[in-house]
PLY file of the C-alpha trace (Angstrom):
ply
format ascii 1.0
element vertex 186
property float x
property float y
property float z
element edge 185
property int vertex1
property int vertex2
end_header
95.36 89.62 57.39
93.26 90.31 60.79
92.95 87.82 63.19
90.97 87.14 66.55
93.90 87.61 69.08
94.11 86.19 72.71
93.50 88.67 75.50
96.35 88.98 78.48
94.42 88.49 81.69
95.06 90.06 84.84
98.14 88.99 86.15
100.28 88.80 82.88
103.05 90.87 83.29
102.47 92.85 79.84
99.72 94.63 81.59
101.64 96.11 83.88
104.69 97.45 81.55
104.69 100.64 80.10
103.89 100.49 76.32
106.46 101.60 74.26
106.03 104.64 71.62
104.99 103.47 68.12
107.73 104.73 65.82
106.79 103.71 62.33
103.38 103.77 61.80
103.04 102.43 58.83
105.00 99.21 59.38
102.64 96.60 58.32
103.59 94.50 61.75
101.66 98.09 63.32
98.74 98.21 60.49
98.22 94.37 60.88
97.97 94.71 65.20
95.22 97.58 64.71
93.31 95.76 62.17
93.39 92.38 64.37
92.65 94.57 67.35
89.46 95.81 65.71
88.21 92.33 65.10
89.20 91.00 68.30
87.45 93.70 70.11
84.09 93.42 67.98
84.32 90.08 68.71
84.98 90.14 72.30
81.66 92.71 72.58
84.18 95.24 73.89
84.01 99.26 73.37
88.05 99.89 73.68
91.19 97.32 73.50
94.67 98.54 73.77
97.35 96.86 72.14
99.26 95.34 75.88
95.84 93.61 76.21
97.02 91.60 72.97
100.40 90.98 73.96
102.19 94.22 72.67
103.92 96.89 74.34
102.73 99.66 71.76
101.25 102.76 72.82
98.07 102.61 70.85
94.37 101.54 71.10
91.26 100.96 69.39
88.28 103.28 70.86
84.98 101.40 69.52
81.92 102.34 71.00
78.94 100.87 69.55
75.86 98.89 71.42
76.70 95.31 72.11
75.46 92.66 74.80
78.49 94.25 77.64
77.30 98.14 76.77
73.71 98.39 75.55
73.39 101.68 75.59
77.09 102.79 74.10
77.14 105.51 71.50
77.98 104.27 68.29
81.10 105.05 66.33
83.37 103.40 63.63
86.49 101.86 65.23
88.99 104.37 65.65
92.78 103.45 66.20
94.86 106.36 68.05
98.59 105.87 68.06
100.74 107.60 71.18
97.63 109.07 72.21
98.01 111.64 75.05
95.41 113.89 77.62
96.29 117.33 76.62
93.59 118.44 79.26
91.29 117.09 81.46
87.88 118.55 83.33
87.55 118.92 87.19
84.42 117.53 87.15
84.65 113.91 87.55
82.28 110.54 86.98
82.00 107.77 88.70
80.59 104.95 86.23
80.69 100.79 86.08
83.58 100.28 84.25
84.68 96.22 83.07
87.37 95.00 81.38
88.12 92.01 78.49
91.25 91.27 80.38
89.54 91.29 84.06
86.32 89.30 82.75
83.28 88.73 85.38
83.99 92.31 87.56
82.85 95.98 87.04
83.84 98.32 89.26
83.16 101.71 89.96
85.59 104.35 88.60
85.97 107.91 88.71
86.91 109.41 85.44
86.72 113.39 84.20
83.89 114.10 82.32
85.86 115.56 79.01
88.89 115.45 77.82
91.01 117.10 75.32
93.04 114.51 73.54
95.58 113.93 70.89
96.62 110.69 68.82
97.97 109.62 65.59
95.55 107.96 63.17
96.75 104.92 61.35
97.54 107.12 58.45
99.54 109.29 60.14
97.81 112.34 60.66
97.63 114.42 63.97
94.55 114.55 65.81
93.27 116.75 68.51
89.57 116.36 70.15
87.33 116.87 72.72
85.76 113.64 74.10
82.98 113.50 76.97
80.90 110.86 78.87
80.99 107.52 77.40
83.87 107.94 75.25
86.26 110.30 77.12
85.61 107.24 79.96
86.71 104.58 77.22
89.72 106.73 76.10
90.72 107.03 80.02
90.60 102.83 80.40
93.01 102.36 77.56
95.05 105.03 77.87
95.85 103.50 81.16
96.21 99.96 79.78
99.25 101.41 77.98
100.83 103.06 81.32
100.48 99.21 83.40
97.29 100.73 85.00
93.71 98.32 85.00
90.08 99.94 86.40
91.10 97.86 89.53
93.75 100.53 90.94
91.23 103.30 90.19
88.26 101.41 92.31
87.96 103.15 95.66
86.65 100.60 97.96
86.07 96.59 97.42
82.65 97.70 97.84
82.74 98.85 94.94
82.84 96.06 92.90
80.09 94.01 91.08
80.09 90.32 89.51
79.32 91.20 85.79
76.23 89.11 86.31
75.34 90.89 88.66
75.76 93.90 87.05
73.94 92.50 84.56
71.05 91.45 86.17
70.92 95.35 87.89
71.72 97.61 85.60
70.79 96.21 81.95
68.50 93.57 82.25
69.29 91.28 79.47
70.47 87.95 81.00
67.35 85.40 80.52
65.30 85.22 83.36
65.28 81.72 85.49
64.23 78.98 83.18
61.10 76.71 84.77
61.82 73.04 84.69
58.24 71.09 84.51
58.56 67.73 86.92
58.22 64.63 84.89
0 1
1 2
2 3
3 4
4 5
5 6
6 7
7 8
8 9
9 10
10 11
11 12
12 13
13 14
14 15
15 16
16 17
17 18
18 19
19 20
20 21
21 22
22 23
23 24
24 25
25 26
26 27
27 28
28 29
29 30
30 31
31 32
32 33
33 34
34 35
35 36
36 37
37 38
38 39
39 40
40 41
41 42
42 43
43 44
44 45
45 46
46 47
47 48
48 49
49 50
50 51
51 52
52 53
53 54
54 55
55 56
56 57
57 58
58 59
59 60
60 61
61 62
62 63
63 64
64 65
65 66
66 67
67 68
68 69
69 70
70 71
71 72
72 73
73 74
74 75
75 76
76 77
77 78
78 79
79 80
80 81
81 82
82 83
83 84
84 85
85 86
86 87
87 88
88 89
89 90
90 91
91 92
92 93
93 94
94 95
95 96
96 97
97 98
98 99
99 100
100 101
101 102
102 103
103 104
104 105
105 106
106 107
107 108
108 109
109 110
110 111
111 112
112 113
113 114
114 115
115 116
116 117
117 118
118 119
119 120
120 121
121 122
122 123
123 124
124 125
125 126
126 127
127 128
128 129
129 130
130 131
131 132
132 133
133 134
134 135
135 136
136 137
137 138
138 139
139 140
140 141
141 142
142 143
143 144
144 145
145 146
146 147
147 148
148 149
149 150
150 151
151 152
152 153
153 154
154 155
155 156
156 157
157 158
158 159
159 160
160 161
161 162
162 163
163 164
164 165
165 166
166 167
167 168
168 169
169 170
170 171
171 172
172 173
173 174
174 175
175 176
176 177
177 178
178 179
179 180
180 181
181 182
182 183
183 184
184 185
């Protein structure tokens, strides 16, 4: 059964270990973590989650991009979990982007990222995939991936200036926090 499951916040150690390779696949303890990752990041309004951001030292993720209140204009795509995903290739061309994180809450930051990727991962049924992600996505995949080497958006951030309080962000770049409420004297 899925469940909503706490996120690690910056400074837990599991964020900084190196996620161990999923061996069995189809152990239900494995099934059971994507399936409560997949609620906890539709919940959360997140677009990725990898499993050390729940506690767990697996190599595997949930990429999830869909429009939600954090990521407005995020393509949308069913829930996908990749299992000992890898970068098979990677463009020269890089991105800088706001990036945030559910485990670093209230900070974007910009990141540089390649553009596309060439990927591989192991769906939840086994099966070998291999794929060409850009933009949006290939930016998601490059966040979580790192989340299962001990990496966060924070070590990729070139200068403290390059930060943003997510409200801030907010308020700049998407526009949907309510604007300043008038309170009528009495």
């Amino acid at each position: 059964m899925a469940e909503i499951l706490q996120i690690s916040q910056l400074g837990n150690p599991v964020l900084r270990r190196h996620s161990q390779v999923v061996e069995n696949i189809k152990d239900d303890r494995i099934q059971q973590l994507i399936d409560s990752l997949i609620c906890t990041v539709q919940q959360a309004n997140g677009v990725g989650i990898a499993a050390p951001q729940a506690a767990h030292s697996d190599r595997l993720f949930i990429v999830a991009s869909r429009p939600n209140l954090r990521y407005p204009q995020a393509p949308h795509m069913e829930p996908t979990a990749m299992i000992n995903p890898r970068i098979v290739a990677a463009s020269t061309e890089t991105v800088k982007d706001w990036e945030g994180c559910l485990s670093i809450p209230g900070i974007r930051g910009l990141v540089p990222r390649s553009r596309a990727i060439e990927i591989e991962y192991t769906s939840r049924d086994g099966k070998l995939h291999r794929q060409e992600l850009t933009d949006f996505v290939a930016r998601i995949f490059q966040h979580e991936h790192d989340h299962l080497d001990g990496i966060v958006f924070l070590d990729r951030v070139e200068s403290t200036r390059e930060l943003m309080a997510e409200d801030e962000y907010q308020k700049q770049f998407v526009n949907l926090l309510p604007s300043a409420q008038i309170c009528e004297p009495i």
